[in-house]
Each structure stands twice: as C-alpha cells, then as structure tokens.
N, C-alpha and C positions, 0 to 999 in steps of 0.2 A: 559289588553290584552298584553300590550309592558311589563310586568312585565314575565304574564305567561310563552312567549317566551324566553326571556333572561332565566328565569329558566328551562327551558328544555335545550338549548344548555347549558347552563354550567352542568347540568346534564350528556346530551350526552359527553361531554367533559372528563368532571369527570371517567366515564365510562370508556373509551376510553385510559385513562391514566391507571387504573387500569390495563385493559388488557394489554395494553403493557409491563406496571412492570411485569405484571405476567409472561408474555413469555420471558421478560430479566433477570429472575428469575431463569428459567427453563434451561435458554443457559448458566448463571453461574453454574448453578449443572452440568451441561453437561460436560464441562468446565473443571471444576473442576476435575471429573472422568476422563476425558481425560488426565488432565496433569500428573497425578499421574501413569497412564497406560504407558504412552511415558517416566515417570523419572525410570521407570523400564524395561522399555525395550530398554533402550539407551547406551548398553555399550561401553567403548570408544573403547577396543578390536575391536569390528564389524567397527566402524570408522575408524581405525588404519588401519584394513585389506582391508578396501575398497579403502582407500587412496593409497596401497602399490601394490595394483594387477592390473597385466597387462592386466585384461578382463573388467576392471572397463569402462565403456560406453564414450567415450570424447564429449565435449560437445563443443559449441560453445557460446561466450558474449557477446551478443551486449550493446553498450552505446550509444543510441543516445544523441548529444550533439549539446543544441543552446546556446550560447553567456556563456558559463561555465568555464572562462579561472579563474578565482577565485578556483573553484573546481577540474576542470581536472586534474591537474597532481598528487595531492594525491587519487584521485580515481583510477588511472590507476597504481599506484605503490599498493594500497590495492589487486584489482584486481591480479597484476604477484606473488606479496607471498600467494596466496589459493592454502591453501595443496588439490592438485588432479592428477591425472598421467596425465594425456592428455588433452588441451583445449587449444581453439586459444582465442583473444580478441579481438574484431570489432568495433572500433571507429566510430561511424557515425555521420561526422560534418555534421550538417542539414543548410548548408549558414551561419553560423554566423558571425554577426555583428563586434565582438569582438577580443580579441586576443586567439582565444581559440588554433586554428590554430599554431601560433606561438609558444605559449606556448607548444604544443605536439612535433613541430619542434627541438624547443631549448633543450627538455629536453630527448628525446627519438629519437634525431635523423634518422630521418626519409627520406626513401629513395623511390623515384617513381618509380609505377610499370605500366607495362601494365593494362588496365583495362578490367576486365573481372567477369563474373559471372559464376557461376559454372553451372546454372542451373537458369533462370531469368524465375521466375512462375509468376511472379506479380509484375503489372504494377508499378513504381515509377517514383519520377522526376530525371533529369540525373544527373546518377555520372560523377561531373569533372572532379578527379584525384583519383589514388588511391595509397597506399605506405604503407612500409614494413619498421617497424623499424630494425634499426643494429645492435643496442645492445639488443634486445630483440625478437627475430625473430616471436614470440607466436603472436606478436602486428600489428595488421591489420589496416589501419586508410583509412576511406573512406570520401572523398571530395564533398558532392552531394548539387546543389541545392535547396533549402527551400520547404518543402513540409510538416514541420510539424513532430511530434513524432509517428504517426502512420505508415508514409509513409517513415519516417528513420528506424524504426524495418523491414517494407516489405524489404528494398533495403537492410538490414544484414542478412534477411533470403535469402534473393536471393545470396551473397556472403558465405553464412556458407558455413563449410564441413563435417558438424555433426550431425547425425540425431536428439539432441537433443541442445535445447537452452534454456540459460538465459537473462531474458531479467535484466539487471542494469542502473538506473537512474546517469547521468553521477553527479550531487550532490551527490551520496552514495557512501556507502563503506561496503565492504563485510569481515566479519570475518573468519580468516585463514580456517576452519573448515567450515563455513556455505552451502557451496557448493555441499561438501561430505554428509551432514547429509541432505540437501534436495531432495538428489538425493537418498539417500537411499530408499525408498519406492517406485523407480521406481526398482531400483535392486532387490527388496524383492515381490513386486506386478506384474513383469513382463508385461506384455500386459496391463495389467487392470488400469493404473494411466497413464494419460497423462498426467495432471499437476500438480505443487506442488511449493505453495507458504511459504515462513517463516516471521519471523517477523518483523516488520521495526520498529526501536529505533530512538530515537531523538539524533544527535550526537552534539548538542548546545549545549559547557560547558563544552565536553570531548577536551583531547588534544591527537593529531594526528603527528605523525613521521613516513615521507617515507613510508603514506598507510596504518603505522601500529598504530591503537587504543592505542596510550598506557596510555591512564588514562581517566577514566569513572564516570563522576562529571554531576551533575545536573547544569543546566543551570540557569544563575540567572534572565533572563528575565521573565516575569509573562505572557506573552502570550508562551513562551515557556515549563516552568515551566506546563503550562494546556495543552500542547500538550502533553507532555509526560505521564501524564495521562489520556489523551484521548484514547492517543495510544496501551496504557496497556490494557483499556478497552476493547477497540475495537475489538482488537488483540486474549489477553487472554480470551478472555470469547467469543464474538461475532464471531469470525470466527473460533475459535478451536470449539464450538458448534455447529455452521452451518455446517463443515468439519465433524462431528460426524453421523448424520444423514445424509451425501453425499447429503447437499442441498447447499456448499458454488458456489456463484455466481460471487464471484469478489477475483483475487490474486493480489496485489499493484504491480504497474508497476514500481515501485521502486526494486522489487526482487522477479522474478518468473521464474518455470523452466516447459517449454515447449515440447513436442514430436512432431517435425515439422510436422511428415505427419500430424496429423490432423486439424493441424494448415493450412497450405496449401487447405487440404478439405472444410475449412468453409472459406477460402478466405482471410486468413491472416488479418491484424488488420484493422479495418475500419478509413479510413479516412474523414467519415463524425460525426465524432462524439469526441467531446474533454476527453470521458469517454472511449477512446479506451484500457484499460485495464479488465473492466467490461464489456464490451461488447463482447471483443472476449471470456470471460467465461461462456457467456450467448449463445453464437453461440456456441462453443464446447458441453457444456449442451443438448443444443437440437438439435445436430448433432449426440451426444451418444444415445440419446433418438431416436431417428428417426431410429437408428441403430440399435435400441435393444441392443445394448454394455451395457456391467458389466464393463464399464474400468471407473474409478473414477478422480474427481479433489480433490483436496488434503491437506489440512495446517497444516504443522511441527509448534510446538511452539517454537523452540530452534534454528533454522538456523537465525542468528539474521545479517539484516543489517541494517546500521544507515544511518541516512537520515540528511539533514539541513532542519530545518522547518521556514515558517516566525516568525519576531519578530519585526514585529507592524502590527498595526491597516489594512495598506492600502493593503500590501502585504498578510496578511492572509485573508482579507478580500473576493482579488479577487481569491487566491487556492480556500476558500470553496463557493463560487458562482460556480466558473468551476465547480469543483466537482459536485455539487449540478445539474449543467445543462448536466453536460454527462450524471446523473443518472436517469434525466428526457428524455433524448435523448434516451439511452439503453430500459426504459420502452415502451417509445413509439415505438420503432421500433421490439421491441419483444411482443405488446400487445397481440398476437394471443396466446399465454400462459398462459396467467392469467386466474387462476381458471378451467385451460383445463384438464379435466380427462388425456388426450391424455397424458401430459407429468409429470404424478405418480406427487409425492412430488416436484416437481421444480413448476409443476404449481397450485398443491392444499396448497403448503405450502412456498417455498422460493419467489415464484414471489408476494405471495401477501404479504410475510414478507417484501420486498422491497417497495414494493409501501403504506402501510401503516404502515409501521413505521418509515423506513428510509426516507422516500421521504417525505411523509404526514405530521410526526411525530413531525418532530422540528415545523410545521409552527403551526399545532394545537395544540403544546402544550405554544407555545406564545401566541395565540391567547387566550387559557384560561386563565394563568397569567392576560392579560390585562382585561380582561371582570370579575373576578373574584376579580380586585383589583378595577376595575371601578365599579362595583355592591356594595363594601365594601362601598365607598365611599358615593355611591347615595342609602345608606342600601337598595339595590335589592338583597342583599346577605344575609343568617345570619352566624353569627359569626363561630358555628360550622362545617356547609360545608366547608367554607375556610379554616379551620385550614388542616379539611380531605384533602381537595384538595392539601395545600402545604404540607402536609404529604409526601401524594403520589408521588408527584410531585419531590419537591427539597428535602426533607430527605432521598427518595428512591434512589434518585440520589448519595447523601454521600455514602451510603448505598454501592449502585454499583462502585463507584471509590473505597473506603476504601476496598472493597473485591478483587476489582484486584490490588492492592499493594501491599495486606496482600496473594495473589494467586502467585505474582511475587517473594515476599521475601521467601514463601515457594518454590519455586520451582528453579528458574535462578539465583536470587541474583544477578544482575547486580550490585546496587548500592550497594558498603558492607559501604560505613561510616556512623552509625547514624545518622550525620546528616542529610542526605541527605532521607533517610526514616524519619523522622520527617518532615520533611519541605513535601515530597509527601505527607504525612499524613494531614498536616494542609491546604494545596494545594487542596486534594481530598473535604474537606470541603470549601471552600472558593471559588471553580471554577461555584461550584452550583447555586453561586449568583451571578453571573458578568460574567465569561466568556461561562458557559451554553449557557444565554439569547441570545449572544452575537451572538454565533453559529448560533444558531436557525433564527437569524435575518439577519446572511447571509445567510442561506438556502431556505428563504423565499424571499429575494430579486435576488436569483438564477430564481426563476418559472418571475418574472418580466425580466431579460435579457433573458430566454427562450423563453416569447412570443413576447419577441421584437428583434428577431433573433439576439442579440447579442452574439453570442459561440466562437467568438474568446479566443484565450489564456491569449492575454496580455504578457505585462513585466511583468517577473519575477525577482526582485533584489536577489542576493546574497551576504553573507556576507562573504561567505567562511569558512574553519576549522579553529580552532585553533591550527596551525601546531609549534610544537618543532623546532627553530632555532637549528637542527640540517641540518649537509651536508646529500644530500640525495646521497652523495657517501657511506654511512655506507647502502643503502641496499646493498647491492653487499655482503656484510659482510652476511646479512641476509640470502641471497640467496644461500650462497656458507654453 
C-alpha cells in the first residue's frame, strides 16, 4: 500500500514537471520571436529623436534609500548622465541608519528647502526635511521617517511633478539610454501602456566611474556567477513571453516606469506587503480589467539596469525567502482572480501561472528530487523513471539556461570576451546541481516565515560597486 502511494505522487510529480517544461518551452519560443521583432524595430535614429525633442514626456525618479551609503553616490551620478530632455531625481532617505545622509551631503551639496508636496494623495510617515542640490539642481532629496520601501515610493509620488515615473532601486544603476528606450512605447502606444519595465543585469564584477558602467565583466563569485544566469533567464525568456501575450504581472522594482494616474487609482504601492513591486502590477492588471481598458503593461528587453546582487549564503538566502513571501502575500490578497473568467487571460492563465509554477514550483520540484532519490535507495523506484525524471527535471534545466545565453549572445551581447561566455556556458550547466536546489529551498522555507508571520525585510549587506579610483570631478567633463 506505502509502495503503491509513493508511486503515484512521484508519478504526479513527474507529470507536473513535464507540464511545466512544456509551458517554459512555449515562453522561450515566445521569447525568442519577440527579441528578434524588438532587434528590428529599435533604430537608434528613433532613440536619437526621442532623446533630442522637446515634446518628449518628463518624467520623474524615485530612489528610495535605506542604509545605502556604499551605493548611493554612484547611483546618483548614473542617474544625472541618462540622455533624456527633462526629468527631475527624488532621493527618498527612508531613516537610515547609516551615512547614507552624509554621503549625499558631502558629495552633492545639498541645500534645505521648505517642505512641501505638490499634491499629498497618499498617506506616508512624515518627511523631516527636504533639499535641493546646488550643483545639480534636477536633484531632489527627501528626509522622511522609516516606513519601508513601499511607503518611500508613495511619499516620491506625493512630491513628483510629472505625470510619469521611474521607480530605481537606490543599489542600481541605469544605462545612459535605458530611459529613453523604456519610455518609448509609452510615446508609440499613447494612452494604452501604463507601464514598462526593462531588464535588470547583475553589475558584480563590472567596474563603475562617476555612475558611468565602464567595463562589463562577469563576476567571479559562484552565487553570483548563478545569478546572472538566473537573470537572463528570468528576464529573456520569462517576462519577454508573459509581456507577449499581455499576461506580465510583475516589473522589478529595481526599474520600472509608471503612468501616475493610474497608480494613484489603485492606491499607490501597498505597504502591507514586502512584494510591493508585484503587487501594484497585479492591482493595475485588474483595475485595467475592471475598466475594460486596452492599455497594456509592458517589457523592453534592451533598457538594461544593473543591480548588486548577494554574494553568500546568508544574504541571498534572506532576498529569495522575501521574495518568495511577497509573492505568497500578492496571491493571497489577489485570490479572487484565479481561474475568474471575469479577468480573460490574467485569471485563466497568468494568475494560475503564478501560483503553480512560480510559487508552487520550486517546492514540488524538491520535493520530487528528494522522494525520487529516497525511492532509488529503498528500490521504490525503478531505475528507468529516475533517469526520465532527472531528464526532465535537471537537463531540461541546462537546456533552459544554455538557451538564454545562447538568446543573449544573439541578441545584446553584453559580455563580448570569450571568456566570460564560456564560463556562463559551463555556469548554465553546473547551477543545475547546486544552486537550482539551493533556490528552491529558499522558496520553500519562504511559505514557513509566511505562516509564521515573519515578512519583515531584514538587513540587507552591501558590498558596494567596483568603482575606478578616478576623481568624480571628471563627470562635470562628462556632462559638459
């Protein structure tokens, strides 16, 4: 009897894995005809002109910023060189601990203003002070209270003066160009795109001067090294497919660009919930829906910003737990969608792609491994299933990394030295058996802090960029 059941869930299992390859199969074809569609329809010409005309839309950037005094000041010099005709930059120090403060002091001279909001739609904790850089007058820095990453983008939406925003992770950095090229499909789509996310790079390894990227190296850490192909995957294939069908649900709050009113309609970002980037794409979604609206959400493969990622064990561990609990947070608080005729393909097809494959997916697919390698042992398996299984399973996996490298190298070319494509290459093989698992076992100890209401954030360490000992009086050279 204990035989017969063991073989039916690993059956189910089995199953289960199958479907899923198959639909991650479906999003790389997807994928794939997408990127080839966007490398021919991206002339720089159209860029060039968008960049130089005076009707071009100004936007506004928020940074919210906790304890980032490692990162802030080359984010904020990335930030002032993005070729755009008009946009201010909104610094929002959310209380921090640290010298983040200071540092924006020392290096940007910062002068206090009256505080005021243009326009205060939504409730936040109180800004202390607020100030206007001298040497840079575009640079806005607000002094508020701790309230959290959700509750620092509402109090930059209450200060904007532009109907449209970016939100930027104050770790990132944005390439000269990524701006213009996200924005474009609001310029080309008029009314009908509210939002539009690009792609987030791993910048661990590159070397940074005064904001500006100037050399793009693979990282030699091995948890970073598997993020960067994580990321490719993710990116390339998973959300340029889901953006193809107008079923993407989530734009990284690392780099997204927003059309405030609607933002405002659904209530600006939730501050109950530490997946506050996914969420407000899920409230937009079905605020469009509710509206009957044709206006779309959106993902450029090429507006590329770089990010720091962890690089060990403790620090990645507690991002992909968070992650894992907003996205458990998000489902729960948006169940009334799943499987809803009511809202077409978000509820008959993206809401249940989310909950069983992203959410579900990693835990059942460890769960199989282990029952599958436990069955070998105590022969409740035969030999043949297993092999199918890790087939499916961890070659399918090679399978899907070696196709988005070999998706990236055709198309962006980020990394041009050999080397560094060989080593993704042997990377995309090798993640499959160690840091796959690894994932999956943070994702699965995510639904444990979920139902033990632990959703706090936590510390986050930073390592910082690897910045060129150059003076960062040479941007000024830049700038002029």
């Amino acid at each position: 009897m204990l035989t017969d059941i063991f073989h039916v869930f690993n059956y189910f299992i089995f199953l289960y894995v199958i479907i899923v390859d198959g639909f991650y199969l479906f999003l790389f074809l997807l994928s794939f005809k997408q990127v080839k569609e966007y490398l021919k329809q991206s002339p720089y010409s159209e860029i060039k002109e968008f960049s130089l005309s005076n009707l071009t839309t100004p936007i506004s950037i928020l940074v919210p910023a906790y304890n980032e005094e490692k990162t802030i000041v080359q984010s904020v010099y990335s930030l002032l060189q993005i070729n755009y005709p008009e946009f201010e930059i909104i610094i929002i120090n959310d209380g921090s601990k640290d010298g983040t403060m200071e540092e924006l002091q020392r290096e940007f001279s910062l002068s206090e203003l009256p505080i005021y909001a243009l326009r205060k739609q939504m409730d936040t904790q109180p800004v202390l002070e607020m100030y206007r850089s001298t040497k840079y007058p575009s640079l806005i820095v607000i002094d508020k209270e701790n309230g959290g990453k959700a509750d620092s983008l509402n109090a930059g939406i209450n200060f904007s003066n532009y109907p449209y925003f970016c939100s930027v992770d104050a770790d990132s950095m944005l390439e000269p160009d990524s701006l213009i090229k996200a924005m474009k499909p609001m310029f080309e789509g008029g009314q009908n795109v509210v939002a539009c996310g690009g792609i987030i790079r791993v910048v661990n390894g590159c070397t940074v001067e005064n904001g500006y990227l100037k050399k793009v190296r693979l990282p030699k850490n091995k948890y970073a090294i598997s993020q960067v192909i994580e990321y490719l995957r993710s990116f390339l294939m998973g959300r340029i497919g889901l953006s193809s069908l107008n079923n993407l649900l989530i734009i990284s709050g690392a780099f997204g660009i927003f059309r405030k009113r609607e933002v405002l309609e659904v209530g600006g970002y939730s501050v109950n919930t530490v997946g506050e980037d996914m969420e407000l794409i899920v409230s937009l979604q079905k605020y469009l829906y509710k509206q009957k609206s044709d206006a779309k959400v959106l993902f450029v493969p090429d507006p590329v910003c770089w990010t720091e990622v962890p690089e060990d064990f403790r620090n990645l561990s507690r991002q992909r737990t968070r992650w894992q609990v907003g996205l458990l947070q998000t489902m729960v608080k948006h169940k009334d969608t799943l499987f809803n005729p009511r809202y077409k393909s978000m509820g008959l097809l993206a809401m249940p792609y989310f909950l069983l494959v992203e959410l579900l997916g990693p835990t059942i697919e460890l769960l199989g491994l282990i029952f599958v390698t436990f069955g070998l042992f105590f022969d409740l398996v035969n030999i043949p299933f297993a092999v199918l299984f890790f087939t499916f399973t961890l070659l399918f996996g090679v399978f899907l990394s070696v196709s988005a490298i070999l998706l990236e190298e055709y198309s962006f070319r980020k990394y041009e030295k050999v080397s560094d494509l060989l080593k993704l290459l042997l990377f995309s093989v090798l993640e499959n058996f160690w840091y796959r698992q690894l994932n999956a076992f943070f994702k699965t100890w995510g639904f444990v802090r979920y139902f033990k209401k632990d959703t706090g954030w936590g510390v986050q360490k930073r390592k910082g960029f690897h910045v060129d000992q150059t003076s960062n009086s040479s941007f000024n050279q830049h700038q002029s």
